[in-house]
N, C-alpha and C positions, 0 to 999 in steps of 0.2 A: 537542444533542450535546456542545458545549463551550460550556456557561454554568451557573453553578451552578442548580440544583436541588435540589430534598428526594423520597427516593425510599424508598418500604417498602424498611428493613434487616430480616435476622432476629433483630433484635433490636428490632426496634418504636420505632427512632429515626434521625433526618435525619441525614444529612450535606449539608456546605456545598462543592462545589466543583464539576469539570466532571461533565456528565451520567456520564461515564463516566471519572471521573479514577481512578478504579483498574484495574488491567489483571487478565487473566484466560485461564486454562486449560480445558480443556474437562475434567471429569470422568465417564470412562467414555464416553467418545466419542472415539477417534483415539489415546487414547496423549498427549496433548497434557502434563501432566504425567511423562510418562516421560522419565526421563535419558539415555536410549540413542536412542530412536524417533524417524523423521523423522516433521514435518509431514506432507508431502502424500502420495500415490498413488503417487509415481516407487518404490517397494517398495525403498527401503531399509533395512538389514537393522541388526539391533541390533550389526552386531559392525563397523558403517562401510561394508561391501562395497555399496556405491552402485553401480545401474546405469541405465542410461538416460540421459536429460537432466532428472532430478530433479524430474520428475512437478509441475512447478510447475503448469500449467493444463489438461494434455490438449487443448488448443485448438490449431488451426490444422493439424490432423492429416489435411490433403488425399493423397490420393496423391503419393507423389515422383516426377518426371521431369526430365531432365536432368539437368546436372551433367557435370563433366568429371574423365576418369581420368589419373591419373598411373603411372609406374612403379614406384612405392612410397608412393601416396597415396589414402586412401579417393576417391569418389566423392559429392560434397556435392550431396546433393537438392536439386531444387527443388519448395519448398512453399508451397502459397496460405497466405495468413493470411488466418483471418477478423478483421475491420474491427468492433471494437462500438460503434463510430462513425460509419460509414457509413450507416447508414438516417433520417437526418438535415439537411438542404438547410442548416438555421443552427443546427447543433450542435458538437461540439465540432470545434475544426479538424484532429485527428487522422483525423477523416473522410474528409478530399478531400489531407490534409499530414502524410507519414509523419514531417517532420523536426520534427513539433509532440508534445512529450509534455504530459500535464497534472500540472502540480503548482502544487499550489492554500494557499490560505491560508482560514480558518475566522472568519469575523466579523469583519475589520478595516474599518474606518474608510476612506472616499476618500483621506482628510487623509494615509492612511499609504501611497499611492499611491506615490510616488516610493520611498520604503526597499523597501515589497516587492518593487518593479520589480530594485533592484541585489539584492532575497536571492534571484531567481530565479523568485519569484511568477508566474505566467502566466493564475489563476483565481484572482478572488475568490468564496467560500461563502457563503450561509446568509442574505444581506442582504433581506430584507422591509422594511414598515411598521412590523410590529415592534419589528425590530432592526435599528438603522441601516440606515435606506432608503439605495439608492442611487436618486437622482433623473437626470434626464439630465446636468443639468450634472455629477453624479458618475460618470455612468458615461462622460461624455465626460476626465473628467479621468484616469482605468482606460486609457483607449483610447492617450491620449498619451502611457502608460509600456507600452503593446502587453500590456495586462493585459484579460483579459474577466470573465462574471461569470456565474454562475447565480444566480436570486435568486427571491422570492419573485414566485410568479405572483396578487400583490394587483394595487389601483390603480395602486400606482406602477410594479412591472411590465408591466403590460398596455399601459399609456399611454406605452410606450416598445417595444413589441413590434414594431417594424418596425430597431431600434437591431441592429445585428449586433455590438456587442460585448456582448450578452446571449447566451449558447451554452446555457442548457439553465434548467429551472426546477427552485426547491428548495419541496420537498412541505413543507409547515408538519402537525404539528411539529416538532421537532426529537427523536429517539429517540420515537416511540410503540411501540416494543415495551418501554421501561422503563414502573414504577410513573409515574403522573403526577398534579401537583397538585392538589388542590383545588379549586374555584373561590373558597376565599377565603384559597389560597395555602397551607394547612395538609396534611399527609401523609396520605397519598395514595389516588389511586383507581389501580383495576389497567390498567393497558395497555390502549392503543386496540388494539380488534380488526382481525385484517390485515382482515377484507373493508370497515372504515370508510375504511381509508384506500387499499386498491385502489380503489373507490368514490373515492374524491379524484384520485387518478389516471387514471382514466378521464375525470373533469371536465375537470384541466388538459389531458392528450389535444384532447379534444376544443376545447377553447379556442386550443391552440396546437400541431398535430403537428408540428410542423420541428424543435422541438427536444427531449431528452433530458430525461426528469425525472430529478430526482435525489432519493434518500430517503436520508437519515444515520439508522443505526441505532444502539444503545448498544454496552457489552462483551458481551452475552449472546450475540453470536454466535458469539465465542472464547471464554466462559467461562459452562460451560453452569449452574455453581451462584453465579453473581454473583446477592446477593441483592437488587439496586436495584428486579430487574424484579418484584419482589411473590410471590406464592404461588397458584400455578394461575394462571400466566401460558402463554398460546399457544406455542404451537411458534415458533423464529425462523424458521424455514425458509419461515413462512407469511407474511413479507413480501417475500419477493422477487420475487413479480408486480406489488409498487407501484412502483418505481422501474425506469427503463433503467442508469441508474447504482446500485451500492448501495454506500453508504460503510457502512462503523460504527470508532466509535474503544475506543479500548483503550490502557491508560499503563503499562506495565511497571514502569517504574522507581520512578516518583511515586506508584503501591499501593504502596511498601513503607513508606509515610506513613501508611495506610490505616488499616480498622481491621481488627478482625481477618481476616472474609471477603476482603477486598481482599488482606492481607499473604500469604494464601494461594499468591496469582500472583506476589508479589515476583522482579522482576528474570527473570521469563523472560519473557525481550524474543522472542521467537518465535512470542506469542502472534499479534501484527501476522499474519504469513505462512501463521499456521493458521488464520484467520480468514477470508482470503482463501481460503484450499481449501474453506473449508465453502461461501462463497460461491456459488464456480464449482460444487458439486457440488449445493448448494440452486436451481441458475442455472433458470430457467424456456425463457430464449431468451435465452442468452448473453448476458446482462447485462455489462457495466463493473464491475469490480470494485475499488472503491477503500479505504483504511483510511489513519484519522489518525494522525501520531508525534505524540509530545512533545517538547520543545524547553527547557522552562521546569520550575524546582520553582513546581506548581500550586500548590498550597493552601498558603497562608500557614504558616508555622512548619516548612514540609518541610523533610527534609535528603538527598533522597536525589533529586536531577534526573538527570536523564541526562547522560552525557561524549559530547562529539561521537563520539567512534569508537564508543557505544552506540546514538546517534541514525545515524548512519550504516548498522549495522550493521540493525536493524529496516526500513529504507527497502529496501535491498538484498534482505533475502530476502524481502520482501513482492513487489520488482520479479522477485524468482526464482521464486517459488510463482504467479505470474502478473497481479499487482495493472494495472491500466488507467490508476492516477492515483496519486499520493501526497496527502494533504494536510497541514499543519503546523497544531498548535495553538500558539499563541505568546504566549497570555497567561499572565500569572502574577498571584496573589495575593500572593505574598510580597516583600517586608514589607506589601506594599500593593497593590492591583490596577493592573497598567500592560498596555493594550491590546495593546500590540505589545514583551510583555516580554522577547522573544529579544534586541533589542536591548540588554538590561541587561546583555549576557556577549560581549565583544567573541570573546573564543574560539568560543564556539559561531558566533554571525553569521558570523565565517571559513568555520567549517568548514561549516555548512548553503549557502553559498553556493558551494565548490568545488563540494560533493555535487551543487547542483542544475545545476552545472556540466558536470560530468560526464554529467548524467542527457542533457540537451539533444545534447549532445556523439553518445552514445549513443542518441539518441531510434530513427532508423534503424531500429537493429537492435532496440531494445526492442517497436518497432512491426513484427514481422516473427514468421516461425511458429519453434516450437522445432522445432529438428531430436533427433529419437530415435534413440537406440539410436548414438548415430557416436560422443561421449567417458563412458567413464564413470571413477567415484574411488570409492577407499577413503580410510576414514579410519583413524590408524593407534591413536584410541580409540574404543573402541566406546559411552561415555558418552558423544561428542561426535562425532555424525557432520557430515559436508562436502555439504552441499545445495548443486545444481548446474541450471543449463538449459544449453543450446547456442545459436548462435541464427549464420548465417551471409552472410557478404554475398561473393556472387563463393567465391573459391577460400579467403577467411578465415574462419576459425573463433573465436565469439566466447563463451570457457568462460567464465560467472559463476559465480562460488564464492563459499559462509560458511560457517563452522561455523556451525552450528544447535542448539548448547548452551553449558551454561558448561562453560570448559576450553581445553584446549590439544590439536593434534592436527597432525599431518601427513597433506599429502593426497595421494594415490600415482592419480596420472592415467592414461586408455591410450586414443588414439585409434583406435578401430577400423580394421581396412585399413590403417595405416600403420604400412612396415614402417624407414622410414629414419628421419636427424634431422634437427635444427634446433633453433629456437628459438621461446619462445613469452615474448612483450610484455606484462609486467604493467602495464597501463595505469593511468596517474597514479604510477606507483610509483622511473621512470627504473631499472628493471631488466631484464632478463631471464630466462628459466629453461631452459638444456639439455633439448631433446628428444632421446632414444634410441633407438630401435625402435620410437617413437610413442609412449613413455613418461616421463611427466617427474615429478615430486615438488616440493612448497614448501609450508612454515613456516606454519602459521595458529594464531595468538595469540589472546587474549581477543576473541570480536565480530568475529574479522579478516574480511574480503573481497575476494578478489582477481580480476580481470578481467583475462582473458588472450588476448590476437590470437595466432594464429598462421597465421600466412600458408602454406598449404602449398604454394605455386608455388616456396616457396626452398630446401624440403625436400632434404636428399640423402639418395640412396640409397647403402643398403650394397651 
């Protein structure tokens, strides 16, 4: 997923950087290229007029019961959430711990243990015999920064298969729905077929049920003409019986380094979120749906990395469209390969570190069902609509907001059933925003995201 490779281009040449270090759109599938078109299902409309709670996952859509009425305040459901971590005894801790979200890092080092610990880190990815084993004493060192670890289910997993800071195994290889090498490292043969590595998945099953496999896919799942995966490559849709988890990464920013195929997706950082919808919609048995950010100019000689409020903003509507996990890519080639290259940008580190901040903060509610049809928004451009969930704890209302294009737009809100005001809490922001007759409106800038409480117990009525 993220380590350089050589992958059939259409143009019958390698490139050197992450499996999937250019990002992508889906062509002729969803709209995903469209300047107006939301993402996911929640049927928003080209001209902004958003309804629902923004169709990020369709999950957790139990019947509603309960809930308490007021004299000018809708009536807040109460809805099951399904748990895609539950069926699990030593899998992820979101399982049995709503206040646990995952947000993971991709290939780092023991050694870089303690920094991931203060960026928020809570899962380390991808680590086998391979590629930097974790041994016991490594994963005992994971343990005392309260970081766990999916890893590769070889010897040196196995031989520590009773360690509970191990939460799920990582299926080897890394991206088998891309083009893959050689055996003597030269370009390439076509993609592993899904039933080789369903068939691998039933193995580890079998070797260890307690825990979550996990399968990282490339960009083809958000970009259905990424030419990495070769020519008369399978459907993506046909591996999502190999993993309980399914990541795949995708780089918006860092394709606009690309080459041409790649520059294609430049910079629509939305791809993350639509990826995620294809997931849930390819989902077999509700799978975890996870997708990597970027953090880092990947590939040596790039000019175009992401701005934290860019890396921001892709985490957010990926957590809107329904994603289970985040994970961060943090190495960089440039000028030269540094493992844990996020640290070369004291700004970004800041900023990736509120975010995951934030997310924990919010895990709660992120860990809980969307409530439908109770707020919905317009956007006030219809190039750039405002993608939205709900999500509610008690008598609060928890509306996540992004524009979901490039541009500028106002987002014109209306809570169902409520006919009074108040106020509604832009979280992390130290502001507020006037509610009217259950309507409120606020400013969304390049990438913006706004998270807003509104407590309706303090509501007044007209």
């Amino acid at each position: 997923m993220n380590h350089p490779s050589c992958l059939v281009l259409a143009g019958l040449f390698c490139v050197v950087g992450c499996g999937s270090s250019g990002s992508g759109s889906t062509t002729g599938s969803g709209g995903a290229f469209a300047t107006g078109g939301a993402i996911g299902s929640g049927g928003k409309s080209a001209t902004g007029g958003t309804s629902g709670n923004g169709g990020s996952t369709g999950r957790g859509g139990s019947k509603a019961t309960g809930g308490t009425t007021g004299a000018c305040v809708p009536t807040v459901p109460t809805i099951a959430w399904t748990n895609p971590y539950a069926g699990w005894s030593r899998g992820i801790p979101t399982g049995t711990d709503p206040t646990f979200f995952p947000i993971a890092v991709w290939l780092q080092g023991s050694w870089h243990a303690t920094e991931m610990g203060q960026l928020g880190i809570n899962i380390y990815v991808g680590n086998n015999a391979g590629t930097d084993p974790l041994a016991a004493s490594d994963l005992a060192t994971l343990k005392a920064q309260g970081i766990y670890a999916i890893i590769g289910q070889d010897s040196v997993g196995l031989a520590n298969i009773d360690d509970p800071t191990i939460v799920g195994w990582w299926a080897s290889p890394d991206e088998p729905d891309n083009a893959q090498d050689k055996s003597d490292g030269s370009c390439c043969d076509p993609p592993i077929a899904p039933a080789t590595i369903i068939s691998n998945y039933n193995a580890y099953k079998a070797a260890d049920p307690t825990r979550p496999i996990y399968v990282g896919l490339g960009q083809g799942v958000a970009y259905d003409g990424w030419e990495g995966r070769g020519s008369n490559a399978p459907p993506e849709s046909g591996y999502m019986p190999a993993g309980d988890i399914v990541d795949f990464d995708i780089y918006p920013y860092n394709n606009c380094d690309g080459d041409a195929n790649e520059q294609v997706t430049c910079g629509q950082f939305w791809l993350n979120a639509y990826g995620i919808d294809r997931i849930h919609q390819w989902s077999t048995r509700g799978q975890a749906a996870w997708t990597d950010i970027e953090t880092t100019t990947i590939n040596k000689g790039g000019t175009h990395p992401p701005t934290p409020q860019e890396t921001r903003s892709e985490v957010w509507l990926s957590l809107i469209h329904g994603a289970g996990g985040i994970a961060y890519f943090v190495d960089t080639w440039n000028p030269s390969f540094r493992e844990d290259g996020i640290f070369a940008d004291a700004t970004m580190t800041s900023a990736v570190t509120a975010l995951n901040k934030q997310i924990k903060v919010l895990a709660p509610q992120l860990n809980s069902a969307n409530i439908p049809n109770l707020v919905s928004v317009g956007s006030s451009n219809a190039a750039a609509p405002i993608d939205m969930m709900v999500k509610a704890k008690g008598q609060t209302l928890y509306v996540f907001a992004a524009i979901s294009r490039g541009g500028t737009a106002t987002g014109s809100f209306t809570v169902a059933g409520m006919s009074g005001g108040g106020l509604a809490t832009v979280a992390g922001e130290s502001r507020t925003v006037e509610i009217a007759a259950g309507r409120f409106s606020d400013a969304f800038a390049a990438n913006d995201v706004h998270i807003y409480q509104i407590d309706l117990t303090t509501a007044t009525c007209p």
